[in-house]
C-alpha positions as CSV (number, residue, x, y, z in Angstrom):
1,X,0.0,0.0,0.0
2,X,1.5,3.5,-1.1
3,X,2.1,5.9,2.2
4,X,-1.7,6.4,4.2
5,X,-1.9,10.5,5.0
6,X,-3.8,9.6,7.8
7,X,-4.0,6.8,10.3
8,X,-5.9,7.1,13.7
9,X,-5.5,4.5,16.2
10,X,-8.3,4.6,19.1
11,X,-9.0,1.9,21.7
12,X,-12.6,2.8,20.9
13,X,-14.1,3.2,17.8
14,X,-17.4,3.1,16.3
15,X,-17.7,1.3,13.3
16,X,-20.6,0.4,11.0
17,X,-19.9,-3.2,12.9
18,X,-20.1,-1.8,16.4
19,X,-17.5,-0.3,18.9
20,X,-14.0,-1.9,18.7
21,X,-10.0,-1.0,19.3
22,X,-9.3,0.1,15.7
23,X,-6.5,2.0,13.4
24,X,-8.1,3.7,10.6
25,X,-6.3,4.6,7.5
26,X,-6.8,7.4,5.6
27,X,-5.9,8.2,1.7
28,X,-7.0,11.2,-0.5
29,X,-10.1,12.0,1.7
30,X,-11.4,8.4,1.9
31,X,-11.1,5.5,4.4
32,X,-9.4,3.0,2.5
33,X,-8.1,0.7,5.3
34,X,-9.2,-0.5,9.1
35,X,-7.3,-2.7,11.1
36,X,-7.0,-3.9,14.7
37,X,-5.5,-1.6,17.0
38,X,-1.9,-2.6,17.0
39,X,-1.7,-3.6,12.9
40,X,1.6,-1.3,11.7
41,X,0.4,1.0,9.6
42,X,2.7,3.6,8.5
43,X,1.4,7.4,7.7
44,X,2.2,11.1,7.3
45,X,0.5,11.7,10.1
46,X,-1.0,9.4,13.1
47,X,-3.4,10.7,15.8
48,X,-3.5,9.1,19.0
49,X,-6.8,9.0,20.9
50,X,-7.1,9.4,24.5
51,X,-8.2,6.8,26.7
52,X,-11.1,8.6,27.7
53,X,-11.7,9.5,23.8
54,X,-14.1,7.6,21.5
55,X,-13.9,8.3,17.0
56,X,-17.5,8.5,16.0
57,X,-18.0,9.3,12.0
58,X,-19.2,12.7,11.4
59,X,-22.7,13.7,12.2
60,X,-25.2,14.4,9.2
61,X,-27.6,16.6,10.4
62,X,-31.1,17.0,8.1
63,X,-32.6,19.7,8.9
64,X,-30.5,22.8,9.7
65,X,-32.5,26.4,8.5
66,X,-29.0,28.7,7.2
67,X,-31.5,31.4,6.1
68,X,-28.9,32.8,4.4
69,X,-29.0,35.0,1.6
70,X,-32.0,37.4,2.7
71,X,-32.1,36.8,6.5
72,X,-28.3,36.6,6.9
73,X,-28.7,38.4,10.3
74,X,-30.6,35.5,12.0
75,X,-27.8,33.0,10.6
76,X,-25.4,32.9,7.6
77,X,-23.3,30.1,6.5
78,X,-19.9,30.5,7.8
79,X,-21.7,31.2,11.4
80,X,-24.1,27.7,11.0
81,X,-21.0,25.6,9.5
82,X,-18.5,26.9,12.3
83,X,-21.0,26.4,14.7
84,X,-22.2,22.6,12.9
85,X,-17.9,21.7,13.0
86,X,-17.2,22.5,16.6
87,X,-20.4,20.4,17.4
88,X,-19.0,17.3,15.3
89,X,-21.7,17.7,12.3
90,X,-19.6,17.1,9.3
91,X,-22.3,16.9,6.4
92,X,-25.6,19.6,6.9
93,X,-28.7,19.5,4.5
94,X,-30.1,23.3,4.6
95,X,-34.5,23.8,4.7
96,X,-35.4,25.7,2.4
97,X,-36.8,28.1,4.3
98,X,-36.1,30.7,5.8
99,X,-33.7,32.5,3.1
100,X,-35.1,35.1,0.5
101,X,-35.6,34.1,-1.9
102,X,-36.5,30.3,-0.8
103,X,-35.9,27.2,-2.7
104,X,-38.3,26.7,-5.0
105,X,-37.2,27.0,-8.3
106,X,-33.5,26.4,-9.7
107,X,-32.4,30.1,-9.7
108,X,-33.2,30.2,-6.4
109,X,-31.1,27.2,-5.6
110,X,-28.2,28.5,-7.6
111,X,-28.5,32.0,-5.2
112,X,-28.5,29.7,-2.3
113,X,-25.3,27.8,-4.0
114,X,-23.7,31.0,-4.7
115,X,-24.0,32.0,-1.0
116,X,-22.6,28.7,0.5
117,X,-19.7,28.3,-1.9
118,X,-17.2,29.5,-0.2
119,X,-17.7,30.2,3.3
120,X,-18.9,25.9,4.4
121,X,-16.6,24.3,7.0
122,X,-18.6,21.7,6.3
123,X,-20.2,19.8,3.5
124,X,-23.4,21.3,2.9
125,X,-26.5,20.0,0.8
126,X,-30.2,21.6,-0.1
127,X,-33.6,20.9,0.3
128,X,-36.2,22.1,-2.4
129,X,-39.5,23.8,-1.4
130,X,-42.4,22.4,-2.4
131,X,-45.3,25.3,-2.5
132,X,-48.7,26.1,-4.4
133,X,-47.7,26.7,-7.6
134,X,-44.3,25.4,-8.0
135,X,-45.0,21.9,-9.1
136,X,-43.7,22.7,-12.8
137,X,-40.1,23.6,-10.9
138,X,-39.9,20.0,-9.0
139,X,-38.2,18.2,-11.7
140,X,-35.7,20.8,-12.2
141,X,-34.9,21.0,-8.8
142,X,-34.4,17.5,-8.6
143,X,-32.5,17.6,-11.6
144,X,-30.3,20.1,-10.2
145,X,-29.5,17.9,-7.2
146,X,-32.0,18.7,-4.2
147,X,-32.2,15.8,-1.8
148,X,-35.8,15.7,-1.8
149,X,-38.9,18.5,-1.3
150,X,-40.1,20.0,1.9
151,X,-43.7,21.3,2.6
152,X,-46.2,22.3,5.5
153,X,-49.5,21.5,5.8
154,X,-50.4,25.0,7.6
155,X,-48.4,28.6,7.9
156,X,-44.6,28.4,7.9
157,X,-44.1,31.5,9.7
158,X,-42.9,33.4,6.9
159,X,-45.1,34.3,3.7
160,X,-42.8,33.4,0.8
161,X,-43.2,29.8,1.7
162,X,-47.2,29.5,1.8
163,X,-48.1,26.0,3.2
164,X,-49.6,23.2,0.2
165,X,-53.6,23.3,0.5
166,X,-55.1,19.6,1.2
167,X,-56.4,19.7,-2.3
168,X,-53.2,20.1,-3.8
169,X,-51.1,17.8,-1.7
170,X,-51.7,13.9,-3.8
171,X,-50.6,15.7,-7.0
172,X,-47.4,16.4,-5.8
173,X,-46.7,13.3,-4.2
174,X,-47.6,11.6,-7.6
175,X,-45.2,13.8,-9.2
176,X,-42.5,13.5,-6.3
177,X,-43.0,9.9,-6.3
178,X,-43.0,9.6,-10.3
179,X,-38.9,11.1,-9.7
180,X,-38.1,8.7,-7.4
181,X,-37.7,11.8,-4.6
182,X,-39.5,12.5,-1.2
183,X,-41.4,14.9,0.5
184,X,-40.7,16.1,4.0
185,X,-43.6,17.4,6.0
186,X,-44.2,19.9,8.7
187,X,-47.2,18.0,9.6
188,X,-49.9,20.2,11.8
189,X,-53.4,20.2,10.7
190,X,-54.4,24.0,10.5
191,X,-57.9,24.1,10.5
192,X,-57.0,21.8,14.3
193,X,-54.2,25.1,14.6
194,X,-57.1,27.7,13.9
195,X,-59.6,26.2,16.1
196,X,-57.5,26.0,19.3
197,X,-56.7,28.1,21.9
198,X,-55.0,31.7,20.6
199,X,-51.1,32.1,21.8
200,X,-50.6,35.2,24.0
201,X,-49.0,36.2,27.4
202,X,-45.7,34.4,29.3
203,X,-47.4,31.4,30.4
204,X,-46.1,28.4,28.7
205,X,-49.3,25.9,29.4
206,X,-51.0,29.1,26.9
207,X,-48.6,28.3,24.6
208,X,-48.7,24.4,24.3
209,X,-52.8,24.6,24.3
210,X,-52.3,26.5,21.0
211,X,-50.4,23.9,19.0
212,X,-52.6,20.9,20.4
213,X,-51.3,17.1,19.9
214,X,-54.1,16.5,18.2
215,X,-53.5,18.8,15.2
216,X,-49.6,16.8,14.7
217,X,-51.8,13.1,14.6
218,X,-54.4,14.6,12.5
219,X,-51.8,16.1,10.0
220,X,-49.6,13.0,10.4
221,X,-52.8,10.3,9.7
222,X,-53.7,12.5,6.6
223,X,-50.1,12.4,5.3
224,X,-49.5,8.7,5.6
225,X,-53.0,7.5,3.5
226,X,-52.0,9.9,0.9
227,X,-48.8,7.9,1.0
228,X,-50.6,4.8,0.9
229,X,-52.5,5.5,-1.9
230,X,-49.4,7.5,-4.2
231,X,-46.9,5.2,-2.9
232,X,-44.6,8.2,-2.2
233,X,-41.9,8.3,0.4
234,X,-42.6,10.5,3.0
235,X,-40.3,11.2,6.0
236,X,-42.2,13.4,8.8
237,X,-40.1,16.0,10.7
238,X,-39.9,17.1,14.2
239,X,-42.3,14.5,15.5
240,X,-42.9,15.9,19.2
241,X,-46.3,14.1,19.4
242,X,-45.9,11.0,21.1
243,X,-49.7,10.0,20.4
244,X,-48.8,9.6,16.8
245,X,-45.7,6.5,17.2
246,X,-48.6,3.5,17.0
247,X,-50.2,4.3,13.7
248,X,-46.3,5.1,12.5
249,X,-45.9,1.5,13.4
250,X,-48.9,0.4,11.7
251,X,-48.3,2.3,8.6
252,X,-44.8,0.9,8.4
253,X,-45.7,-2.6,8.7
254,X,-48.7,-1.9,6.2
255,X,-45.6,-1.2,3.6
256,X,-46.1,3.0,3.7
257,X,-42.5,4.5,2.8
258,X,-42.9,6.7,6.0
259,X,-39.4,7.8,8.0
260,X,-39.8,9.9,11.3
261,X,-37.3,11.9,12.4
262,X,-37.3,13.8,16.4
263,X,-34.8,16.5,18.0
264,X,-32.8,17.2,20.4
265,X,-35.0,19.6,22.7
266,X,-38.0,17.1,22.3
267,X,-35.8,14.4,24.4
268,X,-34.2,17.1,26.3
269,X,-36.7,19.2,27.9
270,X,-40.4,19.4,29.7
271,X,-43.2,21.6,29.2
272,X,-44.0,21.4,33.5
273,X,-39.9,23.1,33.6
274,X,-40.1,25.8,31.0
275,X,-40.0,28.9,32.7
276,X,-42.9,31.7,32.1
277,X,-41.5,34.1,29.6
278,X,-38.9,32.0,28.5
279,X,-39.3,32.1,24.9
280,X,-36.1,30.6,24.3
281,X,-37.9,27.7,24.5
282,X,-40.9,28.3,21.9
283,X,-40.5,25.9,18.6
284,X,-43.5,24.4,16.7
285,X,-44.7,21.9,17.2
286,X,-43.6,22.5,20.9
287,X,-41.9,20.8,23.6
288,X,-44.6,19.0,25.2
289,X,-44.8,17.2,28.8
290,X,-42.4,15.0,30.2
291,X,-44.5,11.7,30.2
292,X,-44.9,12.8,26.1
293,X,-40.9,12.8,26.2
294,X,-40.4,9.5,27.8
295,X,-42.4,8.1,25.0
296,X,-40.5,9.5,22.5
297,X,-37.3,8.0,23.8
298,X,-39.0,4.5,24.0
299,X,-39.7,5.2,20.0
300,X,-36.4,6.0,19.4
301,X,-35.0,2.8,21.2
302,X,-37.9,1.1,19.8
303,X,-37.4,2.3,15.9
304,X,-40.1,4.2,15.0
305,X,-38.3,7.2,15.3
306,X,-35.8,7.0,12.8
307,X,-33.4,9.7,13.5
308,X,-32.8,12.7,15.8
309,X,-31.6,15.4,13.8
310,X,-31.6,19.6,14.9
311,X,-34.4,21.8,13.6
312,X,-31.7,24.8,14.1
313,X,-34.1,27.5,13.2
314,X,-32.3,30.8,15.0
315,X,-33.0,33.9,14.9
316,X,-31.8,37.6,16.0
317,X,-33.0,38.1,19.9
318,X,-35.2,40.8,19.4
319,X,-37.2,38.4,17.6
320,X,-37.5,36.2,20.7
321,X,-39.4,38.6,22.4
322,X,-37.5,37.9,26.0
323,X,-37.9,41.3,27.6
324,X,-42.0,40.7,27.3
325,X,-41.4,37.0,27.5
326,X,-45.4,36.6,24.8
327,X,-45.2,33.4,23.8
328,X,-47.9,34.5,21.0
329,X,-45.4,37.4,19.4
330,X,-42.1,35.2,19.5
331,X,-40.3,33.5,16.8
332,X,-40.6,29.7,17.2
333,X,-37.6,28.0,16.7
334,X,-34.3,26.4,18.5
335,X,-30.9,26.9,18.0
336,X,-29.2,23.7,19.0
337,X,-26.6,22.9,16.2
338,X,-23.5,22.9,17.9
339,X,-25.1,20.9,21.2
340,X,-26.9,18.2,19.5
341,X,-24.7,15.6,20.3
342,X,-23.9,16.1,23.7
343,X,-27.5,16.8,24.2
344,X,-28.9,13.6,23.1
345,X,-25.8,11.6,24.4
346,X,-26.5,12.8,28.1
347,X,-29.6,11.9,27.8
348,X,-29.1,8.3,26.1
349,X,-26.9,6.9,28.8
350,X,-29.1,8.0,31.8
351,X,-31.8,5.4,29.6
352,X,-29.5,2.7,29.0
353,X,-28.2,3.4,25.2
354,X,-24.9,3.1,23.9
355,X,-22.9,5.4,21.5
356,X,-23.8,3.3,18.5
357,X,-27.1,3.7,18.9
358,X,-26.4,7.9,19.2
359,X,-24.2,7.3,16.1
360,X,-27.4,5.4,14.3
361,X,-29.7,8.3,15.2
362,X,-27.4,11.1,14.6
363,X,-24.5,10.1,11.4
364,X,-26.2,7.0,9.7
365,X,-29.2,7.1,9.6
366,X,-29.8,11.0,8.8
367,X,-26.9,9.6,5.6
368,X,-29.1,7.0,4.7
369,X,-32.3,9.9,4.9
370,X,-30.3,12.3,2.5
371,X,-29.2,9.2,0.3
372,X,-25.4,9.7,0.9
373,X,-23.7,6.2,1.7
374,X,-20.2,7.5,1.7
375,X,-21.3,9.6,4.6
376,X,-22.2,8.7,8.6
377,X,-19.9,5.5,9.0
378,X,-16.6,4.5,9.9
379,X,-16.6,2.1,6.9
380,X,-14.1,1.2,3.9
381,X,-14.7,4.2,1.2
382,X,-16.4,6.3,3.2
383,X,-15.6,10.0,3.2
384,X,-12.5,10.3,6.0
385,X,-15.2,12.6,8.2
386,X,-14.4,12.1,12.3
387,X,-15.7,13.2,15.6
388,X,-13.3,12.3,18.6
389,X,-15.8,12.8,21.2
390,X,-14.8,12.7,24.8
391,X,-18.1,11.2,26.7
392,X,-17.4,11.4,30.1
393,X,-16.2,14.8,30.1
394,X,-19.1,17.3,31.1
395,X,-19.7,20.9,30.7
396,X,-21.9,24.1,31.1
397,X,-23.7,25.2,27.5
398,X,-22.7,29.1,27.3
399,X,-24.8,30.6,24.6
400,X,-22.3,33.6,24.6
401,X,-19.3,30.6,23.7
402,X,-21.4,29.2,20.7
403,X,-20.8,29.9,17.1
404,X,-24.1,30.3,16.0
405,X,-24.8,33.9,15.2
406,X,-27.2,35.2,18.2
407,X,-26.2,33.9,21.7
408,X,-30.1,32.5,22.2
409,X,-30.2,29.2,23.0
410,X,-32.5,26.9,25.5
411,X,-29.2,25.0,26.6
412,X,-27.6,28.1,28.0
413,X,-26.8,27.4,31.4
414,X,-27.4,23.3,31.0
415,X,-24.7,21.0,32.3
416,X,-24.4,18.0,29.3
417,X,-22.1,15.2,29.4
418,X,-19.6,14.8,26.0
419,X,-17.7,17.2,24.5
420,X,-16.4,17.6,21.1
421,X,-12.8,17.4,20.9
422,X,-11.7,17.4,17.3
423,X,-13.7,17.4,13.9
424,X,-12.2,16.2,10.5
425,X,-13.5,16.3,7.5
426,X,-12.2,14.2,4.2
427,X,-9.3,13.5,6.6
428,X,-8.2,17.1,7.6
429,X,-9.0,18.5,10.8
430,X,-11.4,21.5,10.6
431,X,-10.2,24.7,12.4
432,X,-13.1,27.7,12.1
433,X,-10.5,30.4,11.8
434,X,-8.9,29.2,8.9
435,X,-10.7,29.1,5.6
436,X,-13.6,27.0,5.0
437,X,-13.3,23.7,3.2
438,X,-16.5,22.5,2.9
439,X,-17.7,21.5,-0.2
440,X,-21.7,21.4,-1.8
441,X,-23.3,18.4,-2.5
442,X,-25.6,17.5,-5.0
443,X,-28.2,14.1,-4.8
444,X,-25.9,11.0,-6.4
445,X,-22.5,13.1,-5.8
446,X,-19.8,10.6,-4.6
C-alpha cells in the first residue's frame, strides 16, 4: 500500500460493525483501510486518541434552517458551519426556508449555492421547497440535485413559503414519487391550529394549548393515507407528538414508505420546567410534557423514530421577544446545532443506550435519509469525516461561547455530558478560523 496521510488509532471506535479498538487509515479523503488496534500501519501523520476518547464518523444533520441570503442576520453560512464543525456535524442538509428568496425553483437554488460556496466548514446540501404553484419547478430542482422537497401543511411563519392546501397535496406526491424523490412534511393540521386556543401572554401551558397534539396526529394520519394511496416516500419531521408513534408503526408494517425523524429539545426538555416568559424555548410543534418525552425516547429505542436530527431555526434576539417574555409574538424555533450531540448523548446513557445507537440516530441514519452512503460511518470508502468525542467529560452550555450567530439558546446554562474534541472532514482536521473547506453536495454526488 503506497504511504496512508492519515491513520488514527483509538481503543474505541465506532464502526458500522459496532465499537472496537481500531487504526483507521486514511488516503486522499477516503477510508481505505481499518485494522485492529496494533496492525503497523505507517502514515504522514498518526493521531493518537485518548483513553477517555471515542472516533464516531461525522454527524449528518437534516434539517439545519441557514437562512442565508435574505435573513443573513438571523444566521449565515460561515456562522451555521462553524457552529455545525465545533459540534462534530460534518455533512448539513439546509430547509429551504427561511432564506429570501427560498428554494423553490432552480435560480433560487443556484442564489442559495452562490452564498454557501465558499464560506462551508462543512459539506453542505439543499432541500427544495415544495409550495402552491411550483409543481412545474420540481423536476428541475431535482434535476439540479436537491435531496428531496419540503412542505407544510399550515403557515410556515414566513409568507414566501405558503403551506400546500389539502387539495393540492396527492398531486405532488404523484409527481415526487414519479422522480423517485421525497417529501418532508411539517405535519400540523391547521384548520385543528385555527380552532385552538390563541397564543398570547408568558405562560407556557398558553402556549402548548395553542399547537394541540391532536393537530400533529391529524396532519400525520392524513399524510400517511395519501402515501398509501401515491406510494410516495414521506419522512415526517420534528415529530414531538408521542400520540402519533402506534399508527407510525402500523403504517410501516402496512408497507407505507414513512421515516420519522425527532430532536434534540423534544428528548431534552419538559413543558412542566419551562420557565414563564422564557421564549427561548418556543418551537413548533412545541416541547410538550415530560411523560410525552419518555415516550418519544421509547420510539427511538424502539425504531419508530428514525433519527434525531436539529431543527436549528435561530433567529436575532429581538425576535425572541425575552424582555416581554409573549409566547404569542415570538419566533418559534431552536438553536441547538453545535449541542446536539452532547445533548442527546447525556440523555441516552441516563436510559441505557450506547454510542452506537447515538451514532445510528445522529451520522447513519440521517446519511441514509439524504441518500449519501459515503457519509455517517466508519466504513471502507467512506468520506474520511471524524468526531473524537470525549463522553465522560461534562460541561456548562454558554450561549455567549457558541458559534451560532445570536447567543439565544435553551441549553444556555445546562450541564451536558460529551464534548467535542476534534472534527475532520475528508481527513483534515477543521479549524473555524482558517478558511472554509467545505464542499456542496448534490443528490448521487460521490
Amino acid at each position: 500500500m503506497t504511504e496512508l496521510d492519515l491513520v488514527f488509532r483509538a481503543r474505541r471506535v465506532i464502526t458500522a460493525y459496532g465499537e472496537v479498538d481500531r487504526c483507521v487509515g486514511v488516503k486522499d479523503g477516503e477510508i481505505v483501510v481499518i485494522e485492529p488496534y496494533d496492525y503497523a500501519l505507517e502514515a504522514r501523520e498518526t493521531v493518537e486518541l485518548g483513553e477517555d476518547e471515542v472516533l464516531l464518523p461525522g454527524l449528518v444533520d437534516t434539517h439545519v434552517h441557514v437562512n442565508e441570503p435574505g435573513r443573513t442576520e438571523w444566521e449565515g453560512f460561515a456562522s451555521a458551519t462553524a457552529a455545525a464543525a465545533l459540534g462534530g456535524v460534518t455533512t448539513l442538509i439546509d430547509m429551504p426556508l427561511n432564506s429570501i428568496p427560498p428554494t423553490i425553483d432552480v435560480a433560487a437554488l443556484e442564489v442559495k449555492r452562490k452564498a454557501a460556496e465558499t464560506q462551508s466548514h462543512v459539506d453542505v446540501g439543499f432541500w427544495g421547497g415544495a409550495v402552491p404553484g411550483n409543481e412545474n419547478e420540481l423536476r428541475g430542482l431535482h434535476d439540479a440535485g436537491v435531496f428531496g422537497f419540503k412542505c407544510f401543511l399550515l403557515h410556515s411563519g414566513v409568507d414566501e413559503f405558503q403551506p400546500l392546501p389539502p387539495e393540492d397535496l396527492e398531486g405532488v406526491l404523484t409527481r415526487i414519487a414519479a422522480m423517485g424523490s421525497q417529501l418532508i412534511v411539517h405535519a400540523e393540521d391547521s384548520d385543528a391550529i385555527d380552532r385552538a386556543e390563541t397564543p398570547h401572554g408568558e405562560l407556557y401551558e398558553n402556549f402548548l394549548a395553542s399547537r394541540p397534539r391532536g393537530a400533529e396526529n391529524l396532519a400525520i394520519a392524513w399524510l400517511l393515507e395519501r402515501a398509501r394511496w401515491t406510494g410516495a416516500r414521506v419522512h415526517v419531521l420534528h415529530l414531538s407528538s408521542s400520540d402519533a408513534l402506534p399508527m407510525l408503526a402500523s403504517a410501516r408494517r402496512d408497507g407505507v414508505h414513512v421515516t420519522v425523524e425527532t430532536c434534540p429539545h423534544y428528548l431534552t426538555f419538559n413543558a412542566e420546567e419551562v420557565p414563564d416568559g422564557a421564549t427561548q424555548f418556543k418551537c413548533c410543534p412545541p416541547i410538550r410534557e415530560a411523560e410525552n418525552r419518555e415516550l418519544l425516547w421509547e420510539g427511538l429505542g424502539a425504531g419508530v423514530i428514525d433519527i434525531v436530527v436539529s431543527d436549528h431555526s435561530p433567529c436575532t434576539a429581538d425576535l425572541k421577544h425575552l424582555d416581554t417574555g409573549d409566547f404569542g409574538t415570538a419566533w418559534g424555533g431552536i438553536a441547538s446545532l453545535q449541542v446536539g450531540l452532547p445533548a442527546v448523548w447525556s440523555g441516552a446513557r441516563v436510559r441505557g443506550h450506547a454510542l452506537t445507537d447515538v451514532v445510528e440516530w445522529m451520522a447513519a441514519g440521517p446519511a441514509r435519509l439524504a441518500g449519501l452512503p459515503h457519509k455517517g460511518a466508519i466504513a471502507l470508502g467512506n468520506d474520511a469525516d471524524f468526531c473524537v468525542f470525549a463522553p465522560d467529560a461534562a460541561f456548562v452550555v454558554d450561549a455567549h461561547r457558541l458559534a451560532h450567530r445570536n447567543p439565544v439558546t435553551p441549553y444556555d446554562g445546562r450541564a451536558l455530558s460529551g464534548v467535542v474534541r476534534q472534527t475532520w472532514l475528508r481527513g483534515s482536521r477543521i479549524d473555524v478560523s482558517t478558511p472554509p473547506r467545505g464542499r456542496l453536495l448534490r443528490r448521487g454526488d460521490r
